[in-house]
Short mmCIF file of the C-alpha atoms (twelve columns), coordinates in Angstrom:
data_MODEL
# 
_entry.id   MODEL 
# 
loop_
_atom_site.group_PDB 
_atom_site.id 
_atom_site.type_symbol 
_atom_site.label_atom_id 
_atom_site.label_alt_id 
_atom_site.label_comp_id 
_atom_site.label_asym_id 
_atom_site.label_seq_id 
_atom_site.Cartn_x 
_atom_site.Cartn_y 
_atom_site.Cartn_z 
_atom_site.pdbx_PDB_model_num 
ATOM 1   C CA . UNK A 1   19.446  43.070 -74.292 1 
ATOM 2   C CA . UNK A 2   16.052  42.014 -72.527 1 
ATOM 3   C CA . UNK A 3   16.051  41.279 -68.955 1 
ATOM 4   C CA . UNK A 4   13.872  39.336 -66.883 1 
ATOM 5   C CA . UNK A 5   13.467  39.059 -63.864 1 
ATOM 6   C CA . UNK A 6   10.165  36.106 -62.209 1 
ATOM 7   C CA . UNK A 7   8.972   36.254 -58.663 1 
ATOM 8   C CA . UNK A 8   8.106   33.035 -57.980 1 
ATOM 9   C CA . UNK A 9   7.210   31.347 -55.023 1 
ATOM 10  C CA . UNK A 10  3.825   29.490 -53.089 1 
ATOM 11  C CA . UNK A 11  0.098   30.942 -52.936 1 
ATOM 12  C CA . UNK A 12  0.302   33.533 -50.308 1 
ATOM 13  C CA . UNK A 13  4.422   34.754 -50.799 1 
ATOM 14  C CA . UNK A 14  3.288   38.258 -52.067 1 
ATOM 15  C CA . UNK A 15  4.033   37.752 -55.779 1 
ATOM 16  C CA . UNK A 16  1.625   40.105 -56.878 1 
ATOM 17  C CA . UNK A 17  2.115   43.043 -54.141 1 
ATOM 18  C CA . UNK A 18  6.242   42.674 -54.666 1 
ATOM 19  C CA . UNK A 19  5.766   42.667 -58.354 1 
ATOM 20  C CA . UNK A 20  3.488   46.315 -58.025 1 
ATOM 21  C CA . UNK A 21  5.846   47.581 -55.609 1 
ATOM 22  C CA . UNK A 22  8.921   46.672 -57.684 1 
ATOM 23  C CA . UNK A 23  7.053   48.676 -60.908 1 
ATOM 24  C CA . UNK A 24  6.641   51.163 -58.529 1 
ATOM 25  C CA . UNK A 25  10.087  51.506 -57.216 1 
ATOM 26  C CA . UNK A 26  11.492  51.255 -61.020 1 
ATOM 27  C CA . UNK A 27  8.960   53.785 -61.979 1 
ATOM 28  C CA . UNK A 28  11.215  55.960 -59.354 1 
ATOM 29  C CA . UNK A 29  13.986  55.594 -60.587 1 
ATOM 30  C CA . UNK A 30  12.850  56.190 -64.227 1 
ATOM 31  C CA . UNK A 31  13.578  52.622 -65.014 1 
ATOM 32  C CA . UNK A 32  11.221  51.584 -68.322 1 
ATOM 33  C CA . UNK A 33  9.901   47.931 -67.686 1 
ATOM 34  C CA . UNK A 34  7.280   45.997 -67.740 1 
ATOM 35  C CA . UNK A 35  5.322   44.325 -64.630 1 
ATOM 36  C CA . UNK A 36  2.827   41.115 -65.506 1 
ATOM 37  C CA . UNK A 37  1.333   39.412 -63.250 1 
ATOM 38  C CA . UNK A 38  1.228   35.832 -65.198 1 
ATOM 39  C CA . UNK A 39  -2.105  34.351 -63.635 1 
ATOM 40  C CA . UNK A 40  -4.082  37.464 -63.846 1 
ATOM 41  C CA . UNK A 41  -3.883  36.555 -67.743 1 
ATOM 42  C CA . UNK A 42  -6.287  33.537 -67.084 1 
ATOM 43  C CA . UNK A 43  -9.108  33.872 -65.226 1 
ATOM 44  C CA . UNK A 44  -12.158 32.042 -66.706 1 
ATOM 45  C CA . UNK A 45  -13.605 28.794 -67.328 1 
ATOM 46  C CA . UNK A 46  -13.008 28.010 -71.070 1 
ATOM 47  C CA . UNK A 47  -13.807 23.840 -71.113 1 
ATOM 48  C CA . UNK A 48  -12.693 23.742 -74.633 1 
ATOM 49  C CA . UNK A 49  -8.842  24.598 -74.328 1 
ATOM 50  C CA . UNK A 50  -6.773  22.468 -73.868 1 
ATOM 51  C CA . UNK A 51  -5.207  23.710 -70.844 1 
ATOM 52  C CA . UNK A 52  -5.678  26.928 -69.045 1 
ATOM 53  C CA . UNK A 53  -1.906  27.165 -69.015 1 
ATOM 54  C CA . UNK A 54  -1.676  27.148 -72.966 1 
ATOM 55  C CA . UNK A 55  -3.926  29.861 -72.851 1 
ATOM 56  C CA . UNK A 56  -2.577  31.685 -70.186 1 
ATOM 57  C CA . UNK A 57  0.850   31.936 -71.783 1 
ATOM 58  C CA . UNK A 58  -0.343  32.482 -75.328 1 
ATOM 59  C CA . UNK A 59  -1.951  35.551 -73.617 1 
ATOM 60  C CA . UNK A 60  1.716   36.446 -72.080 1 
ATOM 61  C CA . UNK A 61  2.805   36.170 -75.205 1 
ATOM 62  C CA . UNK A 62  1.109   38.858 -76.791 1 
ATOM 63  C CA . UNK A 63  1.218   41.007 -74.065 1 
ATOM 64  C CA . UNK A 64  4.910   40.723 -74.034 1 
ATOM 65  C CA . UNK A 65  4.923   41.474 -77.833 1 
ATOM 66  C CA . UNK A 66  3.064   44.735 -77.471 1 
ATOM 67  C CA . UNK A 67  5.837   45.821 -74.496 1 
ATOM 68  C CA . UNK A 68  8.607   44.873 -77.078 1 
ATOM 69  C CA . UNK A 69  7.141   46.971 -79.770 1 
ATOM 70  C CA . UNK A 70  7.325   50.101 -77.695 1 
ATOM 71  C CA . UNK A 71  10.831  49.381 -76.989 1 
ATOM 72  C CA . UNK A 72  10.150  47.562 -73.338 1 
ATOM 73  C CA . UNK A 73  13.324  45.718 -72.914 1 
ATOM 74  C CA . UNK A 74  12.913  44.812 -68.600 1 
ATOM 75  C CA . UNK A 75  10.361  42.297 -67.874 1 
ATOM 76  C CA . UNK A 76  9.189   41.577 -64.403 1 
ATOM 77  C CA . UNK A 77  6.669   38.545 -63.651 1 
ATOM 78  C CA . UNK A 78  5.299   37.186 -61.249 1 
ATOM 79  C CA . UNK A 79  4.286   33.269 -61.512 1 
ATOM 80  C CA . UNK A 80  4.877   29.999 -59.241 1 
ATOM 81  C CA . UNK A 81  7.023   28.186 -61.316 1 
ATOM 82  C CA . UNK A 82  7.396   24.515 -60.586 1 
ATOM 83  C CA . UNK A 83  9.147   23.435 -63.786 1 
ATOM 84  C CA . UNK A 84  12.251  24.289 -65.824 1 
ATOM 85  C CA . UNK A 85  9.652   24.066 -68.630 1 
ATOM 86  C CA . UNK A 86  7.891   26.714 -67.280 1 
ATOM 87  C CA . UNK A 87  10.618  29.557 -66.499 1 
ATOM 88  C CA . UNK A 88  11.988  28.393 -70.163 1 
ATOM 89  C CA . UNK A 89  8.951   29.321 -71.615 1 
ATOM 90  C CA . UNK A 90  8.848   32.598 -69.997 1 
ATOM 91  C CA . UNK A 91  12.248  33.297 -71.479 1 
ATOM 92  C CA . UNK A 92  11.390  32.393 -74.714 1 
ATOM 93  C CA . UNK A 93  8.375   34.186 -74.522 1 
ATOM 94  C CA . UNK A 94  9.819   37.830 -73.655 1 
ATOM 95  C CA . UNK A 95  13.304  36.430 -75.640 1 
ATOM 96  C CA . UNK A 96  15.090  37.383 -72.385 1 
ATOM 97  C CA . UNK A 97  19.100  37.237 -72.572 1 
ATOM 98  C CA . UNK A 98  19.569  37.777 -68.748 1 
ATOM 99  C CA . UNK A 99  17.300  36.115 -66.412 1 
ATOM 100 C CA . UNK A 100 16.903  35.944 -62.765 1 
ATOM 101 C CA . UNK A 101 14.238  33.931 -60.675 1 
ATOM 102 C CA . UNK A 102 13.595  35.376 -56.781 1 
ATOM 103 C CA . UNK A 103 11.675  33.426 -54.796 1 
ATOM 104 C CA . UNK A 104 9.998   35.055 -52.086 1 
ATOM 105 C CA . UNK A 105 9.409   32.865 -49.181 1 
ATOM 106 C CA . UNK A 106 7.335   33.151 -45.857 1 
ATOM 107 C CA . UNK A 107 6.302   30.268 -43.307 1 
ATOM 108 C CA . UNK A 108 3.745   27.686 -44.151 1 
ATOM 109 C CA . UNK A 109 1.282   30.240 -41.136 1 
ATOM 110 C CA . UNK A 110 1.495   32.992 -42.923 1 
ATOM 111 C CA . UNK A 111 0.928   31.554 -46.344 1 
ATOM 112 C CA . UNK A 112 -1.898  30.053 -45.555 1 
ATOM 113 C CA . UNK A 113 -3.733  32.762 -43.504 1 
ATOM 114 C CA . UNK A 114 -2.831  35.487 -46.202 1 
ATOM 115 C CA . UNK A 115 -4.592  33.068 -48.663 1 
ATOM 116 C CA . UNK A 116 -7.536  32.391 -46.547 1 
ATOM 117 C CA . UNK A 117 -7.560  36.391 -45.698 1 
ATOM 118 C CA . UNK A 118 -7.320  36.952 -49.717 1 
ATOM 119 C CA . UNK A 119 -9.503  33.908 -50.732 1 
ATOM 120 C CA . UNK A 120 -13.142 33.942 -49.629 1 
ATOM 121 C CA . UNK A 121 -15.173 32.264 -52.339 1 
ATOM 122 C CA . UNK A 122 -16.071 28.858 -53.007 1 
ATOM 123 C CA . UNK A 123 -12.474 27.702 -54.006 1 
ATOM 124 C CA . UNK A 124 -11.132 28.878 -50.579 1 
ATOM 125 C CA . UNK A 125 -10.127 25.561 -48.919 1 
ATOM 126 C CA . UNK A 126 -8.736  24.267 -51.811 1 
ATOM 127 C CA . UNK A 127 -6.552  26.923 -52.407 1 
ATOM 128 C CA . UNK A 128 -5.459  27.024 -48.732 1 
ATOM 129 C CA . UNK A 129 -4.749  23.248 -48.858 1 
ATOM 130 C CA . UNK A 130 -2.691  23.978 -52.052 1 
ATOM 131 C CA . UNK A 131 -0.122  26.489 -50.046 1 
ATOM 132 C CA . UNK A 132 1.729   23.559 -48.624 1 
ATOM 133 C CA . UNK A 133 1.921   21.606 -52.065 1 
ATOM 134 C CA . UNK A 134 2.848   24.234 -54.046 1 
ATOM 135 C CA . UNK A 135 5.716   25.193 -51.745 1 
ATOM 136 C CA . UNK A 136 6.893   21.842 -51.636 1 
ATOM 137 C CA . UNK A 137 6.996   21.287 -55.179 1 
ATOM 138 C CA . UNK A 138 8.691   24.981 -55.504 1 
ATOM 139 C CA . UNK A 139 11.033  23.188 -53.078 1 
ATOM 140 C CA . UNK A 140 11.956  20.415 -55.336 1 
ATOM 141 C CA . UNK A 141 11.900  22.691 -58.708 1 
ATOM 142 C CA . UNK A 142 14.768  24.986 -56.831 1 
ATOM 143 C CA . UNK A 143 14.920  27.586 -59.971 1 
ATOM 144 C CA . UNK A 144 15.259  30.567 -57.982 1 
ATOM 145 C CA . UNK A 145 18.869  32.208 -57.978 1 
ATOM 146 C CA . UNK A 146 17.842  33.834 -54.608 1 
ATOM 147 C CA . UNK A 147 15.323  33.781 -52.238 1 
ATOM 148 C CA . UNK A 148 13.981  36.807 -50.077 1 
ATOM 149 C CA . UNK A 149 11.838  37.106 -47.037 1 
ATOM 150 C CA . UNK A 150 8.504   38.034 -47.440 1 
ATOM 151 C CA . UNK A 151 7.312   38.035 -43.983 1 
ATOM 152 C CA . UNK A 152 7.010   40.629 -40.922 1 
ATOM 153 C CA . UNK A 153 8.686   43.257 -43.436 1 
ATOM 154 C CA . UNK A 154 7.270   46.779 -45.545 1 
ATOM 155 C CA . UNK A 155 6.597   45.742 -48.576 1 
ATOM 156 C CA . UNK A 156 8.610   48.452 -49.875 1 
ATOM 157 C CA . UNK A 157 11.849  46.882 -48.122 1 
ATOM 158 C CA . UNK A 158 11.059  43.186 -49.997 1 
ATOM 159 C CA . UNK A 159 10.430  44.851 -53.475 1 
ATOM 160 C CA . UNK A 160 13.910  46.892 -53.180 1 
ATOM 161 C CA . UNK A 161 16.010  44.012 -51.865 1 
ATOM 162 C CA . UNK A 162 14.594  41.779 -54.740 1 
ATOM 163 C CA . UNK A 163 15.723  44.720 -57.497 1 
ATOM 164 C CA . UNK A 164 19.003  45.055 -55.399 1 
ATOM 165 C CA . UNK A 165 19.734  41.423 -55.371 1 
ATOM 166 C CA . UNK A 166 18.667  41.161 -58.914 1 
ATOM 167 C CA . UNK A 167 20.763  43.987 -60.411 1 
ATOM 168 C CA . UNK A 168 18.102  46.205 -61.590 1 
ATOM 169 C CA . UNK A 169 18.920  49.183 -58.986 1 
ATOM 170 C CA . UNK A 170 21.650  49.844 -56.996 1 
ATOM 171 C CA . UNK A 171 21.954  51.545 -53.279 1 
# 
């Protein structure tokens, strides 16, 4: 049975570190999976497609295939998903039977000055100004099954309680 498990949640939450942490912990415990960060599969400028999202997620999608055909049957991802549509796709797309969404939360602060901290190229303000949106439209979405604080914590702590919480490990 495939498993997946997405950490969702605004610019600036910690997707990405959780989700390397997480690989790292299951890694531990000799727990085969596989860790994708979602947005890293589209970065580019391509004015032709359609959507970067159709690309992004055909991208997933053959990633995903080449886990499956080495027998990867835990999926961890991390993406901001603000519609049903979205976390549906990512279930069809790694044909998950069991799926949990953790949203990993922080305050508006600390979102935005990771992202400015992380962020210093031309896009910088925008992305900063899109911390508060995002979260709010995370807000409305409400897929996440839990959520988990990502904020004034070892990362090591987060990653652990979100495997905990999501059944992948126990104490």
């Amino acid at each position: 049975m495939v498993k997946l498990v997405v950490i969702t949640g605004s610019m600036g939450s910690g997707k990405s570190a959780v989700l390397a942490e997480a690989s790292d912990v299951l890694t531990l415990h000799d727990i085969p999976h596989a860790a994708i960060d979602v947005d890293s599969l589209f970065l580019g400028y391509i004015p032709s497609a359609p959507s970067n999202d159709e690309v992004m997620y055909a991208n997933l999608r053959s990633v995903c295939n080449n886990y499956a055909s080495v027998g990867v049957q835990r999926f961890i991802l991390a993406r901001a998903l603000e519609t049903r549509t979205q976390l549906d796709l990512c279930r069809e797309i790694t044909s998950a039977a069991n799926t949990t969404v953790c949203r990993l939360a922080a305050s508006l602060e600390t979102l935005r000055h990771r992202v400015k901290a992380r962020e210093s190229g031309a896009l910088q303000q925008e992305f900063v100004a899109r911390v508060a949106e995002l979260n709010s439209i995370l807000d409305r979405a409400r897929l996440e099954d839990f959520t988990v604080a990502n904020e004034n914590r070892p990362l090591n702590e987060v990653a652990i309680e979100v495997l905990l919480k999501a059944g992948w490990i126990s104490n």
